[in-house]
C-alpha positions as CSV (number, residue, x, y, z in Angstrom):
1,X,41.0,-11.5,-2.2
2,X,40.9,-14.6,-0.6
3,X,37.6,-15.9,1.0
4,X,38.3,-15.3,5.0
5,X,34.6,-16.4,5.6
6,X,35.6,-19.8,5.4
7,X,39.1,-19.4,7.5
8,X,37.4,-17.6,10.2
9,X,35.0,-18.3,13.3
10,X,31.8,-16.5,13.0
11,X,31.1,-14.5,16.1
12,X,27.5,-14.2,18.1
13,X,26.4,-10.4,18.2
14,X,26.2,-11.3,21.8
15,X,30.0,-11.4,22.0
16,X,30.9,-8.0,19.9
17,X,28.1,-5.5,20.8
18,X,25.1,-4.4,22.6
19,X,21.6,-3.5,21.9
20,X,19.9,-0.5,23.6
21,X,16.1,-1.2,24.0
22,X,14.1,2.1,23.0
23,X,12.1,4.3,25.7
24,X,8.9,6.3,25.5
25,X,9.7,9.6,24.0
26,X,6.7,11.9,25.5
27,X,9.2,13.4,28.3
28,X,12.1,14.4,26.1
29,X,9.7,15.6,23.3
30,X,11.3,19.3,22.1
31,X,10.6,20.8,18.8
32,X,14.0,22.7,19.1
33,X,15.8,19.6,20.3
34,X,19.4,19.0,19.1
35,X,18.7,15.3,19.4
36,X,16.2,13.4,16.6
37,X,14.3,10.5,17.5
38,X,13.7,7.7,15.6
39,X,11.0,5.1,15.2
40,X,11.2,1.8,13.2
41,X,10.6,3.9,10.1
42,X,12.8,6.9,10.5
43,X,12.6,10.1,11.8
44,X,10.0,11.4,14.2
45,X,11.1,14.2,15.6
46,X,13.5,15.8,18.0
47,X,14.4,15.4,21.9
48,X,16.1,16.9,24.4
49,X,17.9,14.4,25.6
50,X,19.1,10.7,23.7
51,X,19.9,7.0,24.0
52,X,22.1,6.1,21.6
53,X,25.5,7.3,20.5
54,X,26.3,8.3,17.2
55,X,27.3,5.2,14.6
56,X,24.5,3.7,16.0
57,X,22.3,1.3,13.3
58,X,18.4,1.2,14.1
59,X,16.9,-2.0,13.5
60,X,13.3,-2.1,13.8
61,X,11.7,-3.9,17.0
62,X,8.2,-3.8,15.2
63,X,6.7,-2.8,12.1
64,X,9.4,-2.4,9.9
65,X,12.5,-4.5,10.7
66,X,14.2,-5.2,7.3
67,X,15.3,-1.5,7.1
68,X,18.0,-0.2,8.8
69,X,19.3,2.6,9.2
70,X,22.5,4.6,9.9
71,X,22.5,7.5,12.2
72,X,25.8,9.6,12.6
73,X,24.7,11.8,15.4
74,X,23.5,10.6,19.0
75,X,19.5,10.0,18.6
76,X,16.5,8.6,20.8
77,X,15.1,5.7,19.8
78,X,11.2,5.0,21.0
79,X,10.5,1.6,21.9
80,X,9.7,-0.1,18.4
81,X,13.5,0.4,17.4
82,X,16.3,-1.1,18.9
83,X,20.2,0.7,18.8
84,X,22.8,-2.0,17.4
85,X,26.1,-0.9,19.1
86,X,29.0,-1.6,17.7
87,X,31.8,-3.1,20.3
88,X,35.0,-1.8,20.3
89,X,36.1,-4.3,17.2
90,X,33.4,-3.5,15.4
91,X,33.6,-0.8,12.4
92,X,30.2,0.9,12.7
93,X,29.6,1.0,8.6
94,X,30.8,-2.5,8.4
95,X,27.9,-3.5,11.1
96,X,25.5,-1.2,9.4
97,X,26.3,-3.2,5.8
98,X,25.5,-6.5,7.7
99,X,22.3,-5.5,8.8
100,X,21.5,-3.9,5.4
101,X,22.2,-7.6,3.5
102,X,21.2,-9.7,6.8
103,X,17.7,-11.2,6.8
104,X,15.5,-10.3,10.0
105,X,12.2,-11.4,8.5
106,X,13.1,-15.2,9.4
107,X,13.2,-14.1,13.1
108,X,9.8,-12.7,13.1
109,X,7.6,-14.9,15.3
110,X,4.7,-12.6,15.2
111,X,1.2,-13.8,14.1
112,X,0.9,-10.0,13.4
113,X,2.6,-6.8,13.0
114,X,6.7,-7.7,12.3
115,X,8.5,-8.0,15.2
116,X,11.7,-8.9,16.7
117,X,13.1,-10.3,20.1
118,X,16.7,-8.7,21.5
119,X,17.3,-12.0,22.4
120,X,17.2,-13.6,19.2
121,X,19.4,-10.4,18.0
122,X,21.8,-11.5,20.0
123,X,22.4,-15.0,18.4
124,X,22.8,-13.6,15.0
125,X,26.2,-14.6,13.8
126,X,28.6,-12.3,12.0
127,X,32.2,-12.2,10.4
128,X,34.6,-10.2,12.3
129,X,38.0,-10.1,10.1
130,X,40.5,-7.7,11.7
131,X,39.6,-4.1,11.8
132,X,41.9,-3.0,8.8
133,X,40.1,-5.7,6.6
134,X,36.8,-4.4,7.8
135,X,37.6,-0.7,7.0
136,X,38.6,-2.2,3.4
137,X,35.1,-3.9,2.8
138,X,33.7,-0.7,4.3
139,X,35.8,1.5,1.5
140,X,34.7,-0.8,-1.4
141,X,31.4,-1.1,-0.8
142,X,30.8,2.7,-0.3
143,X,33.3,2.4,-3.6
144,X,30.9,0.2,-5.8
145,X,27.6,2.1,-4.2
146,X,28.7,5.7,-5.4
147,X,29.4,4.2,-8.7
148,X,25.7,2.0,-8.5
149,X,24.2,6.0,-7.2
150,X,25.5,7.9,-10.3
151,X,24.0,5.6,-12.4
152,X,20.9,5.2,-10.5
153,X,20.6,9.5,-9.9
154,X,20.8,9.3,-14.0
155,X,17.9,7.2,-14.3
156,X,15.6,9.1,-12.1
157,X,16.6,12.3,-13.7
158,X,15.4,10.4,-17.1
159,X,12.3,9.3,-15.7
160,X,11.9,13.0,-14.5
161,X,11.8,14.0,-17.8
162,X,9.4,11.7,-19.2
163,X,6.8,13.2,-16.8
164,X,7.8,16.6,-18.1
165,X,7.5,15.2,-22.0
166,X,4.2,13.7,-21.1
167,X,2.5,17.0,-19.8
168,X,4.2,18.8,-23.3
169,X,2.1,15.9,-25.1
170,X,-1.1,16.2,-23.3
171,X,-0.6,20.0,-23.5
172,X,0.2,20.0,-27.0
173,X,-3.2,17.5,-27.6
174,X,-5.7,19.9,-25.9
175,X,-4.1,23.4,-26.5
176,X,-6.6,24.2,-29.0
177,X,-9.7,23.2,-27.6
178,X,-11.4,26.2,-25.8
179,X,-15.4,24.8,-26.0
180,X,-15.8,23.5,-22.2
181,X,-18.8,22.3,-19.7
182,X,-18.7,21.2,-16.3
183,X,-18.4,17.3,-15.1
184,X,-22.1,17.7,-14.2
185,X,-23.6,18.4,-17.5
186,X,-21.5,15.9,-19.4
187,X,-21.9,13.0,-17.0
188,X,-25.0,10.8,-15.7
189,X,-23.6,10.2,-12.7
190,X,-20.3,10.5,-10.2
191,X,-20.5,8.9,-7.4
192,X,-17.8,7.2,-4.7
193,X,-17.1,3.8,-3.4
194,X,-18.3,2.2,0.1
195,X,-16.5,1.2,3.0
196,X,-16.3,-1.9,4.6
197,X,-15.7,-4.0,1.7
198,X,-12.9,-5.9,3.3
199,X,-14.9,-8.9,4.5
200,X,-15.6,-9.5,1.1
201,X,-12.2,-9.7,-0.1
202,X,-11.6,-13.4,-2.3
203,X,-8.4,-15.3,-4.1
204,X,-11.1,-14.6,-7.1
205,X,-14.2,-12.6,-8.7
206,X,-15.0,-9.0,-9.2
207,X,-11.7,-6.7,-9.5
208,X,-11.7,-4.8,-6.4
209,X,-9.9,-1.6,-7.2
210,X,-7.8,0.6,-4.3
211,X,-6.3,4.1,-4.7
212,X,-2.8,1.9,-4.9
213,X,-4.0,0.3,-8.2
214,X,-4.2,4.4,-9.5
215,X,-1.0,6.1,-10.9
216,X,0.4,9.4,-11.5
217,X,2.3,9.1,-14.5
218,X,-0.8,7.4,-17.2
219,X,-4.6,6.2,-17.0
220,X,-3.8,2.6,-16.9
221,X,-4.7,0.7,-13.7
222,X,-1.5,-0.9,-12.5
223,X,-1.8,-4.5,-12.3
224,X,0.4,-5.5,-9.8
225,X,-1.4,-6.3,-7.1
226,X,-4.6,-7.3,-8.0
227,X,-7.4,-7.4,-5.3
228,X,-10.7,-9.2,-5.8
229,X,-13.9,-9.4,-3.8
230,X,-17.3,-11.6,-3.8
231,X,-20.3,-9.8,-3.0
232,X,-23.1,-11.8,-1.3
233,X,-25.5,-9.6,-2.4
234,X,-25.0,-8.0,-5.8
235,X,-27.2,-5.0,-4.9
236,X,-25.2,-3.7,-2.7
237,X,-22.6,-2.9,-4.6
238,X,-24.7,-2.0,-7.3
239,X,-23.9,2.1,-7.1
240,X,-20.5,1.6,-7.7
241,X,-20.2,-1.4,-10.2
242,X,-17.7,0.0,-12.9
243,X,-18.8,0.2,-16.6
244,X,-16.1,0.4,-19.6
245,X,-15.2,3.7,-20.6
246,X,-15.6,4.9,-16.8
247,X,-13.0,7.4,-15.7
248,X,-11.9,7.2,-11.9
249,X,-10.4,9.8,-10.0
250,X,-8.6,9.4,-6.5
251,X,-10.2,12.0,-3.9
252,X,-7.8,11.0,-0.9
253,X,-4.3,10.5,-0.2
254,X,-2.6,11.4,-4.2
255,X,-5.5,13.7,-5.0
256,X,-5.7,13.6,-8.7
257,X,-5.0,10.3,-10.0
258,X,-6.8,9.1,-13.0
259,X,-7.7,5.8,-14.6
260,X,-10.1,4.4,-17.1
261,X,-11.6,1.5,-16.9
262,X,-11.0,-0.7,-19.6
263,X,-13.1,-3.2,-22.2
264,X,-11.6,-6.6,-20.1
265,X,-12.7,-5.6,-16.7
266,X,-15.8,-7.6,-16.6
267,X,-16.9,-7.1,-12.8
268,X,-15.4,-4.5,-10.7
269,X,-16.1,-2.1,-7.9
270,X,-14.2,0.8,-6.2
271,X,-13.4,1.5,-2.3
272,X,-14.2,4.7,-0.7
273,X,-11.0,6.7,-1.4
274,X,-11.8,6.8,-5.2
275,X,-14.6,8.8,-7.4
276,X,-16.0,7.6,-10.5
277,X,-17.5,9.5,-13.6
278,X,-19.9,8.1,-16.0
279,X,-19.7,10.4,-18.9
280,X,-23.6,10.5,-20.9
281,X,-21.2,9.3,-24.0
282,X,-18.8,6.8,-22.7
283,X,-16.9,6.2,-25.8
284,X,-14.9,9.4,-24.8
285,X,-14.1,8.4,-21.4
286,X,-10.2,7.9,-22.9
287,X,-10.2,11.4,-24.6
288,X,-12.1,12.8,-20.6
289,X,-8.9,10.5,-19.2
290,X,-6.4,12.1,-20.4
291,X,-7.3,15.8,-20.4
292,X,-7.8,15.3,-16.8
293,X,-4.4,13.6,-16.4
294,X,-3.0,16.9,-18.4
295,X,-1.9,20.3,-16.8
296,X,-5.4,21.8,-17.4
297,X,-7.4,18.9,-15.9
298,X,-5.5,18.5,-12.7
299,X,-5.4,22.6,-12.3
300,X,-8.9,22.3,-12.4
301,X,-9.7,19.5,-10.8
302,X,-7.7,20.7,-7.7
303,X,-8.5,23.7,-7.2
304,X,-10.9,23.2,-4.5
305,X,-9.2,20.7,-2.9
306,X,-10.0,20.5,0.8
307,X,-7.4,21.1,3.8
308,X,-7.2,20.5,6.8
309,X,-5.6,17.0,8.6
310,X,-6.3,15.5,5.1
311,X,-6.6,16.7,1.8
312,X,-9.4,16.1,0.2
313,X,-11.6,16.2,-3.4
314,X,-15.4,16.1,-2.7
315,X,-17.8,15.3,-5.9
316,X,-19.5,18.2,-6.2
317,X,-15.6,19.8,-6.7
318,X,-15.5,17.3,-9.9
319,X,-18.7,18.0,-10.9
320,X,-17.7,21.2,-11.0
321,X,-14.3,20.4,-13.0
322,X,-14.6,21.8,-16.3
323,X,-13.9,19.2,-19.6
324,X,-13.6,20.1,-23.2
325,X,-16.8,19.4,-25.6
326,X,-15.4,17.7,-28.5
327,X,-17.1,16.0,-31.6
328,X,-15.7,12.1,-31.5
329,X,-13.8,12.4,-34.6
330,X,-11.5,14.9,-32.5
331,X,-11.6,13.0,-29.7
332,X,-10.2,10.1,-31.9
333,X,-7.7,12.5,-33.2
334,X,-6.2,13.7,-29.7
335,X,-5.9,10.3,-28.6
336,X,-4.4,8.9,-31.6
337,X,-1.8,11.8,-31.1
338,X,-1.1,11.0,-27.3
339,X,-0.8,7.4,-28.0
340,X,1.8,7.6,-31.0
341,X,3.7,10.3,-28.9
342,X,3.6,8.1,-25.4
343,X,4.1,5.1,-27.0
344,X,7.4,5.5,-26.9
345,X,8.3,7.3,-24.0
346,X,6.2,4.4,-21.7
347,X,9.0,1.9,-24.0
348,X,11.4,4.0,-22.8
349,X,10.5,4.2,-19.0
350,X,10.0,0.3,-19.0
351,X,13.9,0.0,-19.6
352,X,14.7,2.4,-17.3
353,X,12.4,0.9,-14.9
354,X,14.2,-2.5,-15.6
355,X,17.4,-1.0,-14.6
356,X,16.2,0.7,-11.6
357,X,15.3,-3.1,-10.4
358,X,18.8,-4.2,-11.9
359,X,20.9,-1.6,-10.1
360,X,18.6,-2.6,-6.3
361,X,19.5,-6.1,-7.2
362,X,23.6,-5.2,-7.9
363,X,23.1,-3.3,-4.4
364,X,22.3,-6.6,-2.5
365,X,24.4,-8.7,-4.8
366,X,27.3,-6.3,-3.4
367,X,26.7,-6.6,-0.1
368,X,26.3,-10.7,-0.8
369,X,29.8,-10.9,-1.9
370,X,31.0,-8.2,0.5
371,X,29.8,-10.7,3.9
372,X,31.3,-13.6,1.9
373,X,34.7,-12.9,1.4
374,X,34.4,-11.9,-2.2
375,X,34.8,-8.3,-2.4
């Protein structure tokens, strides 16, 4: 194919569509309305009434404004989304595909929250080949992309079954032990974070530790976005100063996520959204990890989870969670057995992880080549 990027004039969105500014969405509110509406981040709700036509792409006015997205039936956008109309030259999956590999984030001039200005929309510059050719990219790149899907709907269904795997190992590690007290008479003391540790947040220090550092698939804290603080006063974070071998539970948001704290962490403290549990011998606080990552732990630990406008684990509900009594030779055993087991399936998720990050990487290397005459 040859490269009709560099044979053609690039067009100002100015010239080949329109944008339609969003509107308050309180008087066309209707939970039985044919017509969704749609925010900066997706869907909302439904209306009685809309704005934009269908083949319509939403591009974020503020908040999130490197996401767009497609919507195939008329809609109501509110007032932090703008609709990017195709003009009548305009194929509305090929302007939907520009947006999806254009950069807005350089048009941000926010000190803030993300946001954009129609007018700078409107000086973007695009490609328009003939409407034929743009139907082509269209087909090729919906082409490549169910191709890139199959193999991407694979790997999740992989990763799917690691998680069932895991809970067979953890099951398999615990089945046979039936000798069990509650938190609060094997512990010395559970206890929560404090709020308001944000102005204490530093480039270095203690490890600050936030429910997004917890995961649901192990008891390792991720690492990946590591938040520290510096406490002017070391007393006052004194209740919640983590220990090795201290096992934290999330009580907000993704109730039930473990992690233990391990033997590098020389400082570190935890925010107000996650519980921690001293056991009275903390050389076990692996083997108490796990069981309450396994099937039993969580049923248990949940099971007095609070409702309402947000769910909810108080610490008197893990106090009252029930954990096996084990000598620490067995203890030693189970984990020896979850390790050798789990070794291999984290291997395994690590290269499926790797080419979940390839295949979002093909996606935009797609649309590069599809915007620059090489597809």
């Amino acid at each position: 194919m040859w490269n009709w990027w560099r044979d053609m004039e690039l067009k100002q969105w100015k010239d080949v569509l329109h944008i339609i500014s969003g509107k308050n969405q309180s008087a066309v509110v209707d939970p039985n309305g044919k017509y969704p509406i749609y925010g900066s981040g997706g869907l909302m709700g439904y209306a009685n009434d809309y704005l934009c036509e269908a083949g319509t792409t939403i591009v974020g006015r503020k908040g999130t404004i490197n996401r767009p997205i497609f919507v195939n039936e008329p809609f109501w956008n509110i007032d932090t989304a703008f609709g990017i109309v195709p003009g009548e030259d305009i194929n509305p999956r090929y302007l939907y595909y520009f947006c999806v590999h254009f950069n807005f984030m350089p048009l941000d001039k926010s000190t803030g929250r993300p946001s954009l200005a129609k007018g700078d929309l409107l000086k973007i510059y695009m490609p328009v080949p003939s409407l034929p050719e743009q139907e082509r990219i269209v087909a090729r790149i919906e082409e490549m992309f169910s191709q890139l899907d199959a193999g991407v709907e694979t790997l999740k269904k992989t990763k799917a079954q690691l998680a069932v795997y895991r809970q067979a190992v953890l099951k398999e590690a615990f089945s046979n032990l039936t000798i069990k007290k509650r938190i609060r008479e094997m512990s010395s003391l559970v206890t929560s974070g404090s709020r308001g540790w944000a102005q204490y947040y530093s480039d270095n220090g203690a490890r600050f530790i936030r429910i997004t550092d917890l995961t649901r698939d192990g008891i390792q804290l991720k690492n990946d976005s590591v938040q520290y603080v510096k406490l002017p006063d070391k007393a006052e974070g004194k209740r919640s100063r983590l220990l090795n071998g201290d096992v934290l539970v999330s009580i907000t948001a993704d109730l039930g996520s473990i992690a233990l704290i391990p033997e590098d962490i020389e400082e570190a403290y935890i925010n107000q959204h996650i519980a921690m549990v001293r056991f009275n011998n903390p050389s076990q606080g692996e083997f108490m990890a796990w069981y309450l990552r396994s099937e039993w732990g969580q049923k248990d630990l949940l099971k007095n989870k609070r409702g309402g406008g947000k769910l909810g684990l108080g610490l008197d509900d893990i106090r009252d969670t029930s954990v096996p009594v084990v000598s620490d030779a067995i203890a030693r055993q189970a984990i020896a057995y979850i390790d050798n087991r789990l070794s291999v399936c984290d291997s395994i998720e690590q290269t499926v992880n790797t080419a979940l990050q390839q295949a979002e990487a093909m996606r935009q290397s797609i649309l590069k080549d599809a915007f620059e005459g090489r597809l």
